[in-house]
N, C-alpha and C positions, 0 to 999 in steps of 0.2 A: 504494500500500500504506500501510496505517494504523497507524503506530507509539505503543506506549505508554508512557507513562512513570508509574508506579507508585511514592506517599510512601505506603509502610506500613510500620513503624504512622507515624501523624502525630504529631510531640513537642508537648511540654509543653501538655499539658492530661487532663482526667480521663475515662477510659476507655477506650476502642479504637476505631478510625476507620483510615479510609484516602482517598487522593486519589487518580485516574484521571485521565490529563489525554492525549486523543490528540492525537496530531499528523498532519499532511498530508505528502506526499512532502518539501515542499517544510521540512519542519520548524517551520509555522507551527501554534499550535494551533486546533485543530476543536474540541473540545466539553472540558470538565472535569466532573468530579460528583466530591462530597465523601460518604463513603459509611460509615454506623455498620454495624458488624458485629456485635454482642452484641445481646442481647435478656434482659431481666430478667422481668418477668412479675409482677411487684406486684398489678397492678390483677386477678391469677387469682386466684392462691396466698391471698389477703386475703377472698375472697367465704366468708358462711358463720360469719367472725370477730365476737365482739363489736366492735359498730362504735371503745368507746374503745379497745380496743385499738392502734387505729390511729395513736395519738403515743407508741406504743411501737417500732411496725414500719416506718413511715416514714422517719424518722429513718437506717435502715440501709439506705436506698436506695443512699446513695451517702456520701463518708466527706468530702466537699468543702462541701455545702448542709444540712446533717443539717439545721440549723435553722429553714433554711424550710421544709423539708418538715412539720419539726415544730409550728413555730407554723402553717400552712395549716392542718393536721389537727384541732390547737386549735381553732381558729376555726370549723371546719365543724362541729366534735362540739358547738361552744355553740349552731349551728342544728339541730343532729340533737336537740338535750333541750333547744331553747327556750328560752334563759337567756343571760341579757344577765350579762358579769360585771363586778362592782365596779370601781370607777374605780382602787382601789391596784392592781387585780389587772393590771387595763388598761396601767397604768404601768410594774409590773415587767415582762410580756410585752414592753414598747416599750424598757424599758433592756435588756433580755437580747437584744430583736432588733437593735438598732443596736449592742451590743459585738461580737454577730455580723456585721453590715457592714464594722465595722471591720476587724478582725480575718482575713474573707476579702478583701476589697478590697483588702488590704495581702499577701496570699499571692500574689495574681494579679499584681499588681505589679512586684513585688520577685522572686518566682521565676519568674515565668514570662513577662512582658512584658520585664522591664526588660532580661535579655540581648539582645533583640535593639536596644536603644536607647542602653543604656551600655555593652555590651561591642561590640554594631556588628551589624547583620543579614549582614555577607559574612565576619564572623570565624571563627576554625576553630572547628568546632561543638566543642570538646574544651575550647574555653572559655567557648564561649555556654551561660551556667547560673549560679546563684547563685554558686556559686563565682567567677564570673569577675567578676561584679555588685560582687561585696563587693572582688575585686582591686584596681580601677580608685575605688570612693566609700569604702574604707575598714571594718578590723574593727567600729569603733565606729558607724558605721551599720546593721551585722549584728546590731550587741550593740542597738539602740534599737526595729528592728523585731520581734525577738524579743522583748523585753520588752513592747512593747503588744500584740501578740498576747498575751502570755501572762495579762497583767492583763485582759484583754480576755475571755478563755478562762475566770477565774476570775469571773467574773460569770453567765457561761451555768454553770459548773458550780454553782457557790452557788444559783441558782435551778432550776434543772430536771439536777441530780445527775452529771453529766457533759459535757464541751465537744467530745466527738470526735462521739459518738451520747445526745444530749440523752432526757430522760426526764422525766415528770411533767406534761406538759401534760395538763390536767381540762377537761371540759368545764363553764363559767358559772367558769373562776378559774384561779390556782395553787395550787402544794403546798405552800408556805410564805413567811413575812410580812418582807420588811425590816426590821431591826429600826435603833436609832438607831445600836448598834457599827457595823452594815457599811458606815453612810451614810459615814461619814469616808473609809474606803478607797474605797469607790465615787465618790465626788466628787474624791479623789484620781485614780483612773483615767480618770476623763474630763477632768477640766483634763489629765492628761499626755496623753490620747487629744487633745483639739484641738491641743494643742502639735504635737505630733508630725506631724497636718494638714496644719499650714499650712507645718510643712517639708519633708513630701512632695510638696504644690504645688510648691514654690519648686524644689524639685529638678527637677521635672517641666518648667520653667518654665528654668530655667540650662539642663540638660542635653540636652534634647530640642526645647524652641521655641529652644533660643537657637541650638542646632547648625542653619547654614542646612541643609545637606541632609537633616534629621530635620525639619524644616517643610515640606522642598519633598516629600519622601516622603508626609506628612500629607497634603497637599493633592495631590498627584499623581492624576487621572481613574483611574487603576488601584485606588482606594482610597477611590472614591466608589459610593453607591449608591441612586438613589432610590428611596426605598419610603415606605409610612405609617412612623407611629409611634405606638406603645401604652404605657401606662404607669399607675400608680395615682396619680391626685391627691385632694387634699383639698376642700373644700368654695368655696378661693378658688382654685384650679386651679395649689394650687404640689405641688414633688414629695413625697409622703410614702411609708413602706416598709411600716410595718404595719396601716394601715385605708385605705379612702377607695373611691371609685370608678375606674371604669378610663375611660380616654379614649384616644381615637385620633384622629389627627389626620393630615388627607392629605400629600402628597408638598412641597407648598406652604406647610403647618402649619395649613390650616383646620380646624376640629374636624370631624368625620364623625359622630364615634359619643362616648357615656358611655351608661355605664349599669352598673347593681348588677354585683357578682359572680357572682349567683345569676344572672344572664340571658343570662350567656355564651351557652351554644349558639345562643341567638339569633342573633348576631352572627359566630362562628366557627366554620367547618367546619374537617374533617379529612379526611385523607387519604394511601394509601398506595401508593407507588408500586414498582414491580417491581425497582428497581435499590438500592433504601435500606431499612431496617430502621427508621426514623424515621419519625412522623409525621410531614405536612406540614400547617401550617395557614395558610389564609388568611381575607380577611372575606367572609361569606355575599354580602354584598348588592352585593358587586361580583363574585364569582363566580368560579371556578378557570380560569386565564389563561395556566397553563403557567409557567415559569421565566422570567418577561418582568419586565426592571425596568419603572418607572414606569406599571405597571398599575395601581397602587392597592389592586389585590386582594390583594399581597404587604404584610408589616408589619415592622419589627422590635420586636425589646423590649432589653431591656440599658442600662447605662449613658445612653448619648446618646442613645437611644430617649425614655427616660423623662422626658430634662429637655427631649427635642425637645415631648411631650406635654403637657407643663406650663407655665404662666406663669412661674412662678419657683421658688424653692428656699424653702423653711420657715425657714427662719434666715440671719441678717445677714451670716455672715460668708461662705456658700456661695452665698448670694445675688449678693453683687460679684463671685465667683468664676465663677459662670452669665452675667452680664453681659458679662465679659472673654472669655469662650468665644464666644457669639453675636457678639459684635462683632467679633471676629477672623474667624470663620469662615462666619458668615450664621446665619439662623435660616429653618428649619431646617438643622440641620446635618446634611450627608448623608457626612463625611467619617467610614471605619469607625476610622480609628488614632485618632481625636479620642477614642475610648469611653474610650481610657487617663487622658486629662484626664480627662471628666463621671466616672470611676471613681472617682479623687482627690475631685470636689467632691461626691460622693455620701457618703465617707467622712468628711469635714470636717462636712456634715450632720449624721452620726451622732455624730458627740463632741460637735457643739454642743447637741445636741438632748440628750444624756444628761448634759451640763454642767446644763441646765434641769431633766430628771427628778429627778438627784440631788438636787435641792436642795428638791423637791417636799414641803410638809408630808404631803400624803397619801401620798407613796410608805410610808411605815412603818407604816400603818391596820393594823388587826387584821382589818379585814372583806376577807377574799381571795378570795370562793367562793360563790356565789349557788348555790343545791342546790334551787331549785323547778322541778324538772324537768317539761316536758311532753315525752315524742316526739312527733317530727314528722316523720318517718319521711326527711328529706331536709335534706344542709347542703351548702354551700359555701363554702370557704374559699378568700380569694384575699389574695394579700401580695404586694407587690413584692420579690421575693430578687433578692438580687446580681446574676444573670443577667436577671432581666427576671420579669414577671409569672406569677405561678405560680397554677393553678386545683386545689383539691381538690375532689371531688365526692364526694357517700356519698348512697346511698339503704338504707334497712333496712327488715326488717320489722316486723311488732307488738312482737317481742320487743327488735329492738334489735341484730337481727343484721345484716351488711352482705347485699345482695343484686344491689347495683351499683356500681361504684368506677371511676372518670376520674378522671384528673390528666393535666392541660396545662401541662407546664415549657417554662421558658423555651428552652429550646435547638431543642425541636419548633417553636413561633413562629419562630427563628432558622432556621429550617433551610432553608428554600428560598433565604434572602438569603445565609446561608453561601455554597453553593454558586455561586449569582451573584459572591458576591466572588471564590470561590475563583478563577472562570473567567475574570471578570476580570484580576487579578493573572496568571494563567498566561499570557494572551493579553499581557501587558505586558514581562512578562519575560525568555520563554521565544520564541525566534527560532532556527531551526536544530535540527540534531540534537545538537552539542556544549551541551549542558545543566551550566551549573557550579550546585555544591550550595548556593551565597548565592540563587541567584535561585530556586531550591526550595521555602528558607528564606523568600524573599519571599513566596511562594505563602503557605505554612503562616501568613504573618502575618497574611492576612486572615481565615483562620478563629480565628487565637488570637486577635484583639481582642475577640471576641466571648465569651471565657470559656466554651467549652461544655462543657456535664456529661455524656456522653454514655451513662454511668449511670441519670442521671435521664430520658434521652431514649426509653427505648425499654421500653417496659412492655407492648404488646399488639400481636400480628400475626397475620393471619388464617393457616388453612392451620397447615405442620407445619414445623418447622425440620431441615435437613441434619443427618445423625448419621453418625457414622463410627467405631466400637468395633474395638478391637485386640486382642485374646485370645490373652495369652501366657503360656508355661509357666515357673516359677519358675525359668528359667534364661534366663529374658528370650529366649526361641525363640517366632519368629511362628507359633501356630496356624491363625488363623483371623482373617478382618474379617470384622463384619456392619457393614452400608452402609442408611439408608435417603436415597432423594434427596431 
């Protein structure tokens, strides 16, 4: 007889999910799957829309990535009207996206990784959570990340009107110009943005590489996975977030695949299986292979995906940071807990990189917006967001109306490897019928390394969804269900 053991909902991460993990008589596990329940429906609801519409409505996908949804949408609306935009404009879109790196890479962190590393993955869940976080490193650590998030947050609002759900992305520019006032506070927030960096490293580095059993965990076979890796580089194949091509690179780290963002479908299929509400995607040209690691045909994106992808990091000081990760742990790195490191040197990236912007003579140009529009009736917009590489698609018609809309987020890419990790880890942990809640907690770890949005994950599923209506009289008295299956 086949017993189950059921995490729903799954903690700390954005949106609703659940873990199935059976067991055998003998209490050994048989099978796991990691399983999204919701369904959003973006890519409908949006057909019909003026296409710019679209980095108005994205953006409220979900309340964790607003930004990459929003700069992706940019990006495809300046190939839907043909329009290359200005180099200031270019600049502010790349400070406003790496304050947003910032800023989320430090959420994921701090609330939601770091319980199980500074307060302990077997600790009583009552304390595993920021609170308990802040217990153990102190208020004034509470009081440092709250402040660069929040200076951080005033950059995305200053430029596109708000930091929860962003606004103003144009297609060929933005809504308005740097001027020399905001350069001092913005050069301000990014020197304290890399400060802050490189003692989130070093925390990362005392706390968790130097604790031996948080090393031996890292590297523990229950927490390894080999798959490709995909990611957006630049033109000398280091990691950048807001422009470049995508590359993927096999299990071993030879490159397989680059190519434009617009060429995706080439490269990757989809796919939907009877058990998940998620797409699944892997690469066309190795072909769907079933939930098998080191088939080549599975990828990830994320964190250590990305820097697996790339030669090195854009800037000096992320760079020796990349260096000391590979050499600890090999190149490619297939360990999943590592994403929390390359998460840290991603963010370091981004302050160094807006330490450079800031300081830009053109960031303050008056020319923000390139308005020689052709349609072209099709764009694509791809950025690397926090989670891993993110695909917008728009096709319209004469007028300008959308009449097909795709988006491939990150957590859809993740989603077959999720599951592999999860299965993993259950198989490592989980011995017997007596199941204690740390080794649960283990489980849940492999899918939280991965930061998934599971908001963003679920836009389109064939067929009808489950409905279940309760029709009750103002006295809260069951009348009636209608049920459809």
């Amino acid at each position: 007889m086949t017993r189950k053991i059921t995490i729903n909902p799954i903690t700390r991460l954005e949106g609703h999910g659940k873990i199935d993990i059976f067991l055998d008589q003998a209490g050994e596990v048989q099978d796991a799957f990691w399983q999204v329940m919701e369904l959003r429906g973006f890519e409908r609801f949006c057909l019909g829309r003026p296409a710019e519409e679209m980095t108005r409505i994205v953006p409220n996908i979900c309340g964790v990535c607003p930004s990459a949804h929003h700069m992706a949408a940019s990006k495809a609306l300046d190939q839907v009207f043909g329009v290359e935009p200005p180099t200031a404009a270019k600049l502010i879109r790349q400070l406003e996206y790496n304050a947003f790196f910032i800023e989320d890479h430090y959420v994921h962190f701090f609330f939601l990784a770091a319980p199980d590393f500074i307060v302990g993955p077997d600790a009583d869940p009552a304390e595993r959570n920021i609170l308990g976080v802040l217990g153990r490193l102190g208020m004034d650590v509470g009081q440092r990340v709250l402040d660069i998030r929040r200076r951080n947050r005033e950059i995305i609002r200053h430029i596109f009107s708000k930091a929860p759900h962003p606004e103003g992305g144009l297609p060929g520019g933005v809504p308005r110009a740097i001027t020399e006032a905001d350069r001092q506070w913005i050069i301000e927030t990014a020197d304290a943005s890399l400060e802050f960096a490189r003692f989130a490293l070093q925390l990362f580095k005392d706390r968790v590489l130097g604790n031996p059993a948080y090393l031996e965990m890292i590297q523990n076979e229950a927490y390894q996975l080999r798959t490709s890796s995909m990611g957006l580089v630049d033109g000398q194949n280091r990691v950048t977030f807001y422009d470049g091509q995508v590359r993927v690179v096999d299990c071993d780290g030879n490159q397989i695949l680059r190519f434009d963002g617009a060429d995706y479908a080439r490269h990757i299929a989809e796919r939907v299986e009877p058990w998940n509400m998620i797409r699944l995607t892997y690469l066309k040209q190795r072909g769907w292979q079933g939930l098998e690691e080191d088939s080549g045909a599975l990828y990830r994106v994320a964190p250590l995906a990305r820097l697996n992808a790339a030669d090195g990091m854009a800037t000096p000081l992320a760079q020796a940071e990349y260096d000391e990760l590979f050499a600890r742990l090999g190149k490619p790195s297939h360990h999943t807990l590592a994403m929390h490191w390359a998460r840290l040197i991603c963010a370091l990236q981004a302050a160094e990189d807006n330490c450079r912007i800031a300081r830009e003579p053109l960031l303050t140009s008056r020319v923000i917006r390139n308005l020689d529009f052709k349609l072209t009736g099709r764009g694509v917009g791809v950025v690397e967001a926090p989670r891993g590489t993110l695909f917008h698609d728009y096709e319209t018609d004469e007028k300008g109306l959308l009449t097909r809309i795709n988006l491939i987020v990150a957590t859809q890419h993740n989603a077959a490897p999720i599951c592999l990790s999860v299965k993993k880890a259950a198989r490592e942990f989980i011995h017997g019928l007596d199941v204690k809640e740390g080794f649960l907690n283990r489980v849940e770890m492999a899918f939280r390394a991965y930061d998934p949005c599971l908001s963003c994950a679920t836009h389109a599923l064939p067929g009808t969804m489950p409905l279940r209506v309760h029709l009750r009289d103002q006295k809260g008295t069951l009348l009636r269900t209608l049920e459809r299956p």
